[in-house]
MISE-401245 format. One line per 3 residues: their letters; for each residue x, y, z of C-alpha. Coordinates in pm, whole numbers, plus 32768, in hexadecimal, padded with zeros to 4 digits. Example, Ala and Ser with C-alpha at 12.3 -4.5 7.8 and 13.67 -1.06 7.14 Angstrom:
AS) 84CE 7E3E 830C ~ 8557 7F96 82CA $
REM end
This chain:
XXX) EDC3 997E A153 ~ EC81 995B A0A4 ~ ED29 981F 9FCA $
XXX) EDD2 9789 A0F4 ~ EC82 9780 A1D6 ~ EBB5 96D4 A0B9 $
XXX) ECA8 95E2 A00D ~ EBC5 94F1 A078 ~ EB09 9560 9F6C $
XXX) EC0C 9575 9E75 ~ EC97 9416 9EB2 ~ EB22 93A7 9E94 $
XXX) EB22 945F 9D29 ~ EC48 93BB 9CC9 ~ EC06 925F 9D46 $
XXX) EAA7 9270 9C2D ~ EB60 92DB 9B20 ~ EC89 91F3 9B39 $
XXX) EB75 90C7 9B83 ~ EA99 9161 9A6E ~ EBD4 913D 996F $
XXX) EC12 8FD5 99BF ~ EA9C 8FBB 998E ~ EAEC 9060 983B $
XXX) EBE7 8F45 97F9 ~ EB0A 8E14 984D ~ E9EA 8E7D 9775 $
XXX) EA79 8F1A 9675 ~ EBC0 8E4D 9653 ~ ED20 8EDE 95CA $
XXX) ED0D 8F36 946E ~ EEA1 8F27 9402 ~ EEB6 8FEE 92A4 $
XXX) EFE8 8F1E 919A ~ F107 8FA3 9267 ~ F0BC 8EB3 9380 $
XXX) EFE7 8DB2 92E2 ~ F080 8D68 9175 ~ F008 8DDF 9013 $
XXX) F09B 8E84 8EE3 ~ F13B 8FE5 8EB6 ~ F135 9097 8D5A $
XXX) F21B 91E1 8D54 ~ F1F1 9283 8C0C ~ F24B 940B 8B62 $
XXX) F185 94E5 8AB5 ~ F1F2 95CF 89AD ~ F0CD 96C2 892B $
XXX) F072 96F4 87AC ~ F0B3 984A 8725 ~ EF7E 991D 8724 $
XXX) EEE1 9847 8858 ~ EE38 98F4 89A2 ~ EEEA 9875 8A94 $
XXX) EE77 9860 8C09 ~ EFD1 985E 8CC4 ~ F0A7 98D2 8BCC $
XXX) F153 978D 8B87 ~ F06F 9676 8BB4 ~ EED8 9614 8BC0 $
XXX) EE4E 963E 8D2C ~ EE01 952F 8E0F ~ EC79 9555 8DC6 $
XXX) ECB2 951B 8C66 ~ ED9B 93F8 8CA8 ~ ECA8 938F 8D89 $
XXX) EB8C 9378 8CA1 ~ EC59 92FE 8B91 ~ EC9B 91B1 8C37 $
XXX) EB3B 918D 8CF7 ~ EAE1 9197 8B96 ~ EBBB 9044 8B71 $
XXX) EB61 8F9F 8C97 ~ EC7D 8FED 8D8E ~ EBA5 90D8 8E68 $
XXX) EC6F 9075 8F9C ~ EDB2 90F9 8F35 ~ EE57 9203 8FFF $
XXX) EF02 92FC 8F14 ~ F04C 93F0 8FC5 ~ F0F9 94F8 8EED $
XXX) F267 94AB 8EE4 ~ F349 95AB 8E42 ~ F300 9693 8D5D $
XXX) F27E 95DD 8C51 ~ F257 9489 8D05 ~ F100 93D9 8D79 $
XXX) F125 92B5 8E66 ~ F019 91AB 8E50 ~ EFB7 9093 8F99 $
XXX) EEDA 8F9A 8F1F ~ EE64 8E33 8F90 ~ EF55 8D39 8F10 $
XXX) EF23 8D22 8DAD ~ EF07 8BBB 8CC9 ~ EF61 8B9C 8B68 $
XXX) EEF3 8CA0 8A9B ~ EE77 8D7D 8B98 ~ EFBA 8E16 8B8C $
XXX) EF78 8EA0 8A2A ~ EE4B 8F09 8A42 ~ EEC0 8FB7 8B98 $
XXX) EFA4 908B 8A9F ~ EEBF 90B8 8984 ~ ED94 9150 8A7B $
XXX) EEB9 9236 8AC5 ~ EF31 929F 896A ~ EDF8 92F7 892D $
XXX) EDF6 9439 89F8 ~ EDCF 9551 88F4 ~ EEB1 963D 8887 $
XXX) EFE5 95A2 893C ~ F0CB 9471 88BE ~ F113 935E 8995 $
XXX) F266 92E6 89E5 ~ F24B 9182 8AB2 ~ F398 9193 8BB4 $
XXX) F37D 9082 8C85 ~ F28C 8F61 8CCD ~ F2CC 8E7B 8E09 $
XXX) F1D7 8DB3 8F0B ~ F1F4 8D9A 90B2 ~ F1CB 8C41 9108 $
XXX) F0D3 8C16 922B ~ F230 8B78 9305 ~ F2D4 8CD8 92B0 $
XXX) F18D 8D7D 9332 ~ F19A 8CB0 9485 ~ F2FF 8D2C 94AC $
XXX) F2B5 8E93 9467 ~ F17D 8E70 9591 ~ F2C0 8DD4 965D $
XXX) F398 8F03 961C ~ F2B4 9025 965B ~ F22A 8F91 9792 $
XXX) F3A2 8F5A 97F4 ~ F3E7 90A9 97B0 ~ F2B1 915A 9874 $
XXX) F321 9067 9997 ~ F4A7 90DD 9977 ~ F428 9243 996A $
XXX) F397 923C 9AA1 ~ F485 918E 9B5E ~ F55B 9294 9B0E $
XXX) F49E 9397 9B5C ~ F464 92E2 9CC8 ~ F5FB 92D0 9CE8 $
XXX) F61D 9427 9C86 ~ F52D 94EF 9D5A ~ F5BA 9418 9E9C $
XXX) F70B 9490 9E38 ~ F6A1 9605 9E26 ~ F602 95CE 9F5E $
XXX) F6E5 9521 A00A ~ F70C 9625 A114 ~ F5A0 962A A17D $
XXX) F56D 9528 A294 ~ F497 95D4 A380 ~ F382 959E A3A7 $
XXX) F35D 94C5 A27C ~ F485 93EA A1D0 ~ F4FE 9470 A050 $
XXX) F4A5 931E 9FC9 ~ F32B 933D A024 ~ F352 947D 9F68 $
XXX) F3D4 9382 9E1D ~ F2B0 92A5 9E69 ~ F19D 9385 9E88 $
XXX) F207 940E 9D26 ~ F1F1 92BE 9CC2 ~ F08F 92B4 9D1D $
XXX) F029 93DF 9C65 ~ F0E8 937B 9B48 ~ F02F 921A 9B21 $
XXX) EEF6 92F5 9B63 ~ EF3E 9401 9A37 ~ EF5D 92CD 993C $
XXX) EE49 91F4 9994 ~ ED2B 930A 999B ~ ED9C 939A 9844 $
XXX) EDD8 9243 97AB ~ EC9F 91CD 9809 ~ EBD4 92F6 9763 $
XXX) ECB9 92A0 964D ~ EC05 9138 9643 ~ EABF 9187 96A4 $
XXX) EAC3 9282 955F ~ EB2C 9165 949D ~ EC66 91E4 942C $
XXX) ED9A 90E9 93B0 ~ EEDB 90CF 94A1 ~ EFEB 9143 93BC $
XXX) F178 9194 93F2 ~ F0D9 9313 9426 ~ EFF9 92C2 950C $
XXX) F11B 922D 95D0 ~ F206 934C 957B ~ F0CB 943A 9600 $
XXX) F0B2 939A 9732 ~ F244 93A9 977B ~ F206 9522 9744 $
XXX) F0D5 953B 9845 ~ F1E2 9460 9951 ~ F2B6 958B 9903 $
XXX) F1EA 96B9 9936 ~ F146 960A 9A6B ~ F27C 95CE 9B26 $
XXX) F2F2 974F 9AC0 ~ F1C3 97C1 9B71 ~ F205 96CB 9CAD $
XXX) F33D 972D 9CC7 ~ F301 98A2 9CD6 ~ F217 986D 9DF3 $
XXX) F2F2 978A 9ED8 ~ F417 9897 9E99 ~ F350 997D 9F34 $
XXX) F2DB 9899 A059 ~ F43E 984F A092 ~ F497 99BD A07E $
XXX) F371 9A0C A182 ~ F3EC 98F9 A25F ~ F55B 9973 A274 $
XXX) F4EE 9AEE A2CE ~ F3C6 99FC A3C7 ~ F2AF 9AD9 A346 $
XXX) F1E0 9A0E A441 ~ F226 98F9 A538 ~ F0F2 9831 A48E $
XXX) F145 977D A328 ~ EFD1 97AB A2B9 ~ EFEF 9909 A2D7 $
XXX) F11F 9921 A23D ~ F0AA 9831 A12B ~ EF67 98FD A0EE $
XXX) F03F 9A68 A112 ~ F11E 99CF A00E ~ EFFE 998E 9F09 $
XXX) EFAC 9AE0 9F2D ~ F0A4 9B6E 9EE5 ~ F0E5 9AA7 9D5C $
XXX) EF77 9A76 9D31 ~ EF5E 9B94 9C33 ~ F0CE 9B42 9BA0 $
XXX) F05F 99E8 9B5F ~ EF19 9A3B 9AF4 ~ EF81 9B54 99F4 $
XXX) F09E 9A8F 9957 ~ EFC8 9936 9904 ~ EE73 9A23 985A $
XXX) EF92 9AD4 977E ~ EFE5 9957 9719 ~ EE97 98E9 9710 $
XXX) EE35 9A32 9638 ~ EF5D 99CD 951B ~ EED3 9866 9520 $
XXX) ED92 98E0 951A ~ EDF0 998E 93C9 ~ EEA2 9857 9354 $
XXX) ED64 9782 93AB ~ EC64 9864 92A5 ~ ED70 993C 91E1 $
XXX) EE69 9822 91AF ~ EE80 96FF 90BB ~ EDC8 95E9 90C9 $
XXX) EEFF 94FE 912D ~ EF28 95A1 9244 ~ EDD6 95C6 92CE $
XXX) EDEA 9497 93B8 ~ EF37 94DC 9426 ~ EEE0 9655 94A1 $
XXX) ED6F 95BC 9554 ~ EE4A 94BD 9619 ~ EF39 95C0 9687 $
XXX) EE16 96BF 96CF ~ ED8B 95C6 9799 ~ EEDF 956C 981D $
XXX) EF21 96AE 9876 ~ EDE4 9707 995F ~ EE07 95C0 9A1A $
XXX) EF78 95FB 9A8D ~ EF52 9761 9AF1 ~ EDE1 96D7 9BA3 $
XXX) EED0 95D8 9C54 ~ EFF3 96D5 9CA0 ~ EF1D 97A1 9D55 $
XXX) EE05 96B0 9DDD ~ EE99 9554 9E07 ~ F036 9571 9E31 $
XXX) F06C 964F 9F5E ~ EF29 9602 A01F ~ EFB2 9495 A006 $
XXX) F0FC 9525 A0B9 ~ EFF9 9598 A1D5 ~ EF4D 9425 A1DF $
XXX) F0B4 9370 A201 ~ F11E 947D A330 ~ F017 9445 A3F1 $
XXX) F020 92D9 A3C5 ~ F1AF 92B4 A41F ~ F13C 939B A546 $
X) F034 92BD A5D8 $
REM end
């Protein structure tokens, strides 16, 4: 009951972060990486030289790719392993002979040879159309996830309506993308397709979490563990507090991992989700079912 009889507290929390994030946004404005905002993509394959020491068996690392074209003056590209063999390069959109010298700073890598496999550009009206889809596609995701939890709960009516339970999922959902994405931002990080892809993961895992909690409330309301819905609520929590706990620090533990273990491509992609992850089981626990409380006692007034 402890979380039910302070969510003022909670909601207060919440209310700083999600206002701190759009601060995040105003000041430090949305920094979209080539998927969404147009450039050039190099995808190239490296074969190594007999006798070389090779750092992944079958191609140069990223920090020697890396270097290798700071060295030429494209220190903003974003370099992602693809393949085996293959290196994918994201640059700014590249004029005349940029191109070349793209490819030359990477046939220089030592003891591999370099095998140029495609060369194309984004234009900035495909970006715009990318930002279109993914924010489509976040939208769609949720409004599905609103449809689907009032269907499950479609036999809950008393004392509040199966649809509030779709909306108040809503609510944490907007709640578990906006705090993440706006440490995202403040960090200065660029808004890629897996930054997108990492938040449609976190929508996931929330709603898994939500949803095991409100089964149990509705479980606890058909045996009427208690003729009050706070208690209920709050008896509820209780009882998949540890459950939900447990299951997002094993998560958060492989991410972790990921985060200092991992590649470097995939270093931004495991933080978001880290982040992701602690924010929807926060609002799971703290935000979604002592919102269930708030609406009762408002229909009941």
């Amino acid at each position: 009951m402890f979380i039910i009889n302070y969510r003022k507290i909670f909601f207060i929390l919440s209310a700083t972060t999600i206002a701190l994030s759009f601060y995040a946004v105003i000041a430090k404005g949305l920094h979209y990486s080539i998927d969404f905002s147009g450039g050039s993509i190099m995808e190239v394959s490296y074969t190594p030289v007999s006798g070389a020491e090779l750092s992944d068996k079958n191609r140069p690392d990223i920090e020697t790719i890396k270097a290798s074209l700071d060295n030429a003056g494209f220190s903003d590209a974003r370099i992602q392993m693809a393949g085996e063999r293959g290196v994918m390069i994201k640059t700014r959109a590249l004029l005349g002979s940029e191109s070349q010298k793209l490819s030359q700073a990477l046939s220089s890598v030592s003891g591999f040879t370099m095998e140029e496999k495609r060369s194309s550009s984004i234009g900035p009206t495909i970006g715009k159309e990318l930002r279109s889809k993914a924010l489509l596609a976040i939208v769609m995701v949720i409004l599905g996830i609103v449809l689907f939890i009032a269907y499950i709960f479609r036999r809950v009516s008393k004392p509040v309506a199966s649809w509030k339970y779709g909306v108040v999922t809503a609510m944490t959902l907007l709640h578990d993308i906006i705090v993440p994405a706006g440490i995202f931002i403040w960090l200065g990080k660029e808004i890629d397709t897996l930054f997108v892809v990492a938040l449609l993961s976190v929508m996931g895992i929330s709603v898994h979490d939500t949803i095991v909690v409100f089964d149990r409330i509705r479980e606890n309301l058909k045996i009427k563990l208690s003729n009050d819905f706070a208690t209920t609520v709050g008896k509820s929590l209780e009882q998949t507090f540890s459950r939900s706990i447990n299951t997002s620090l094993t998560v958060m533990f492989v991410l972790a991992t990921l985060y200092f273990f991992g590649p470097a491509s995939t270093k931004d992609f495991s933080m978001i989700l880290w982040i992701g992850i602690f924010v929807g089981t926060y609002s799971s626990i703290f935000i979604a079912s002592p919102l269930l409380v708030v609406l009762e006692k408002w229909q009941s007034r």
